[in-house]
N, C-alpha and C positions, 0 to 999 in steps of 0.2 A: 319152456318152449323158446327157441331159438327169436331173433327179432326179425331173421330174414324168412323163417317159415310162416310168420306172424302175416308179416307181407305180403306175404305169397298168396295166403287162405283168403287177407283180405282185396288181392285183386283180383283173385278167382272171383268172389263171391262178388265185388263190384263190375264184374264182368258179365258176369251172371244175371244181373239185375236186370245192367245197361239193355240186353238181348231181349231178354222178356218185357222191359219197357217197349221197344222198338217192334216188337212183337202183335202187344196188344195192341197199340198203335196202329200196327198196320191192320188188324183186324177189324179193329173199331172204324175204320176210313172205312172198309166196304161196306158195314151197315150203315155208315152217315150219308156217303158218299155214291156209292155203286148199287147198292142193293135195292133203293126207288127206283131204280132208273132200268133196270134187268128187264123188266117187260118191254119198256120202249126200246132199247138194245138188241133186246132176239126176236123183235116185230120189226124193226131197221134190217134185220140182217137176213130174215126168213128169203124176200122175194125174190134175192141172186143168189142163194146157197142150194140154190137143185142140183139135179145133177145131169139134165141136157145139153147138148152139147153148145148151144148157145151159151148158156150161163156157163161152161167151163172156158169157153172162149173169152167169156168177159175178164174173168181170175187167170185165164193165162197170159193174158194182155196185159194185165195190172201186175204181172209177180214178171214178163217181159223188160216191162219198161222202170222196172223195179230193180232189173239185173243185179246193174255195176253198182247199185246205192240201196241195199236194204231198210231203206228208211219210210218203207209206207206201212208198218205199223203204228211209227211217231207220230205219221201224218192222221191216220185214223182216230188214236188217240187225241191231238190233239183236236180234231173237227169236234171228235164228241165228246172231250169235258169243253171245250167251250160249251156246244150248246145244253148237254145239263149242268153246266156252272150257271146256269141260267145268261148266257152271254156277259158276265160278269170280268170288266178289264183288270187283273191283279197283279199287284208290283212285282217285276220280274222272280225274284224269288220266291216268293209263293207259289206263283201261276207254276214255276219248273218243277218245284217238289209237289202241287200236286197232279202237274201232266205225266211224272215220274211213276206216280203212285198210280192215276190210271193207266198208263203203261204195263206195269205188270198185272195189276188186277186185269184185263183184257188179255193177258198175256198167257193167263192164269187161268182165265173162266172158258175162252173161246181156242178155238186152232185158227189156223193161217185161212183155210179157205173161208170161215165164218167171218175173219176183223177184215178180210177185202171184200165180203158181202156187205157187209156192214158200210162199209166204206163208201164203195159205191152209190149209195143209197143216198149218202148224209154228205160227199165232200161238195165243196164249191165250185164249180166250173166260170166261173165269171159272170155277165149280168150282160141284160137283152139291151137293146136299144134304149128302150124305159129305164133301163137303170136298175132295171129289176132283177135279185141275186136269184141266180139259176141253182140249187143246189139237188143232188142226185140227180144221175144219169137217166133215168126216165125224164125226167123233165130239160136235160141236156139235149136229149136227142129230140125232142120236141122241139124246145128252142131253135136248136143249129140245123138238125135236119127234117122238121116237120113229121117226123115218125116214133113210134114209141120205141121204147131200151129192146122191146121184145122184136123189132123190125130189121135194126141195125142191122149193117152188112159188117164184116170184120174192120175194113178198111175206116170205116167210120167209128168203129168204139175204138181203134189206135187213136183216131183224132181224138175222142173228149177224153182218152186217158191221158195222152199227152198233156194238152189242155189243163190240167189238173194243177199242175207242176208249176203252171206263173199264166195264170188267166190273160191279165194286162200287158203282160211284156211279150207275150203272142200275139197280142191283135195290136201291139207297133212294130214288132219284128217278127214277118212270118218266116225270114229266111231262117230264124232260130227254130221257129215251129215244122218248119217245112224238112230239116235237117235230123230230128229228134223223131221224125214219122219214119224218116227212111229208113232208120234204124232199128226201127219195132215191126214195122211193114212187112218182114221178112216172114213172121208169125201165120201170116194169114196164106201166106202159096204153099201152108199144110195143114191147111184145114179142108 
């Protein structure tokens, strides 16, 4: 046998390896990783995954102001391995490969209108006068407008979807907030 077929067979077969390393890897992350957490995940995601037109109002606001930046699966992802990373701060590489890894595991287990369910539920809206971290939109709208998520008027879940996007740098520049409403605001004169 040739020395280059030799080669060949052996970076076939180390190629071969490499993928099924990376493989079982990825498998074993959702039994370590995702698969305790599965219950708390589609208990987060049930209460805005109906299909009333309120609740699709909410996911058509959030996949709105989602337009030009597809980036609120990352966002989702990212709220919820923080919180079952157990709030755990990890050095930037880490923390990326494995917000990466649940990225697709979520990407993988749920569809679009479940990880904006979900979303909703668990992102961060900013923090009340007290200081206190407002997270999920039931408790947004309590906070900001004294009403539960199920009261909301349209005009108001564009506010705390916005709101999402940079809590703090809204409540010192509303002209920014006030700008990024007008744009979404559109949503609701068809509903």
């Amino acid at each position: 046998m040739s020395l280059i077929k030799r080669l060949l067979i052996w970076l076939v077969k180390l190629t071969i390896g490499f993928c099924l390393i990376v493989l079982i890897g990825f498998v074993s992350y959702y039994f370590v990783e995702i698969s305790p957490h599965r219950d708390g995940i589609n208990a987060s995601g049930q209460k805005y995954a109906g299909s009333d037109a309120h609740q699709r109002l909410m996911r058509d606001v959030v996949r709105q102001d989602n337009a030009e930046s597809p980036g609120r699966t990352y966002y989702a992802v990212r709220t919820l391995s923080f919180k079952y990373l157990d709030g755990q701060r990890l050095a930037n590489l880490r923390r990326h490969v494995r917000e990466i890894l649940w990225f697709w595991w979520l990407n993988i287990l749920y569809l679009d209108d479940e990880i904006v369910s979900i979303w909703l539920n668990e992102v961060y809206f900013g923090s009340t006068e007290a200081q206190q971290p407002i997270y999920g939109i039931e408790h947004a709208g309590l906070a900001y407008f004294g009403v539960p998520s199920s009261a909301l008027n349209c005009e108001q879940i564009v506010k705390l979807v916005v709101i999402t996007r940079s809590p703090s740098v809204y409540k010192v520049s509303p002209e920014r907030f006030n700008t990024r409403i007008e744009k979404i605001l559109p949503i609701c004169n068809g509903q």
